[in-house]
C-alpha positions in Angstrom: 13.6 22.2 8.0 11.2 24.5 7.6 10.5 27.4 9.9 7.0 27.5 12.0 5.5 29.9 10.5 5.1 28.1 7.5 3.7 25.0 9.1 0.1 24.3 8.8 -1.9 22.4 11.4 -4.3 19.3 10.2 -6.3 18.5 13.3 -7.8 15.1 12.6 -10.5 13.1 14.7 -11.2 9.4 13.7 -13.2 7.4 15.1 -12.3 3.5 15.2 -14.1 0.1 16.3 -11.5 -2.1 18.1 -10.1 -3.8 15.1 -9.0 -1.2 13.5 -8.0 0.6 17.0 -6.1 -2.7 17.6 -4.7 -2.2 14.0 -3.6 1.1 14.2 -1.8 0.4 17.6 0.1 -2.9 15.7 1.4 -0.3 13.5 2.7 2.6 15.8 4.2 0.1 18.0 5.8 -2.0 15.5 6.8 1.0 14.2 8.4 2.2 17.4 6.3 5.3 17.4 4.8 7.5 20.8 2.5 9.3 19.1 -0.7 9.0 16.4 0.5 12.3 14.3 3.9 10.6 14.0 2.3 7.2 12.9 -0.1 9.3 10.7 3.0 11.4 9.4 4.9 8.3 8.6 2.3 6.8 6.7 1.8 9.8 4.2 5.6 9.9 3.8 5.6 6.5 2.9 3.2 6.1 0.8 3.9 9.5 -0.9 7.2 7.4 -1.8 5.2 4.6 -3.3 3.3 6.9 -5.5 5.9 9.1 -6.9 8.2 6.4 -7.2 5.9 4.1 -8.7 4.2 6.3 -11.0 1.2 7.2 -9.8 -1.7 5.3 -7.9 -3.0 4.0 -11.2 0.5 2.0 -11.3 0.3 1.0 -8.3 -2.8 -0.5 -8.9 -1.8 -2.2 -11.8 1.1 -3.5 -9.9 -0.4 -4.8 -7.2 -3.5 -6.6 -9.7 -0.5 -8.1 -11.5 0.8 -9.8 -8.2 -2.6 -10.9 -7.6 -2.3 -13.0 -11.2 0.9 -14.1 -10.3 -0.3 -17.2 -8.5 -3.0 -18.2 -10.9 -0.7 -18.3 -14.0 1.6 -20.8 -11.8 -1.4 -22.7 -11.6 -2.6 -22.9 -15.1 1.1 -23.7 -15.8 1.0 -26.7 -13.5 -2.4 -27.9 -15.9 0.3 -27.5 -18.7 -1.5 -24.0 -20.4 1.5 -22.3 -20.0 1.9 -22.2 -23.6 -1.2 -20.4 -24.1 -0.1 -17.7 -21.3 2.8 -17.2 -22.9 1.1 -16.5 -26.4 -0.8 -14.0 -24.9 -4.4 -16.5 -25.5 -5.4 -16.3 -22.1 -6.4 -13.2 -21.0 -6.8 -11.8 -17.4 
């Protein structure tokens, strides 16, 4: 870990409606955490993750459009166009 001095301090004020207060307080407690930073922490270091993992956030994108699809081609299969999904003449 590294030493204090080269820590840097990010002092952050948000302000919430209820919702996303009530959100943000699922989260931390689902997440079994006491305070916001550490909520706030483990969010960056997750997503982080997700990012460098996953490519970047264009992938991520992409990926997440792709799931989106997913249902909608079931569908057209069950109308019997799977055929044309799998030739690539449907285009999304």
């Amino acid at each position: 870990m590294k030493n204090l001095e080269s820590k840097k301090v990010l002092s952050l004020r948000v302000v919430m409606d209820d919702e996303f207060e009530d959100k943000f307080n699922k989260v931390k407690n689902e997440l079994g955490l006491n305070s916001n930073a550490e909520v706030v922490r483990f969010l960056v270091h997750r997503f982080y993750k997700e990012i460098t993992e996953k490519g970047g956030l264009f992938n991520i994108f992409i990926l997440k459009m792709l799931y989106g699809i997913n249902p909608l081609v079931e569908f057209l299969k069950t109308l019997g166009m799977d055929t044309l999904i799998t030739y690539g003449l449907i285009f999304f």
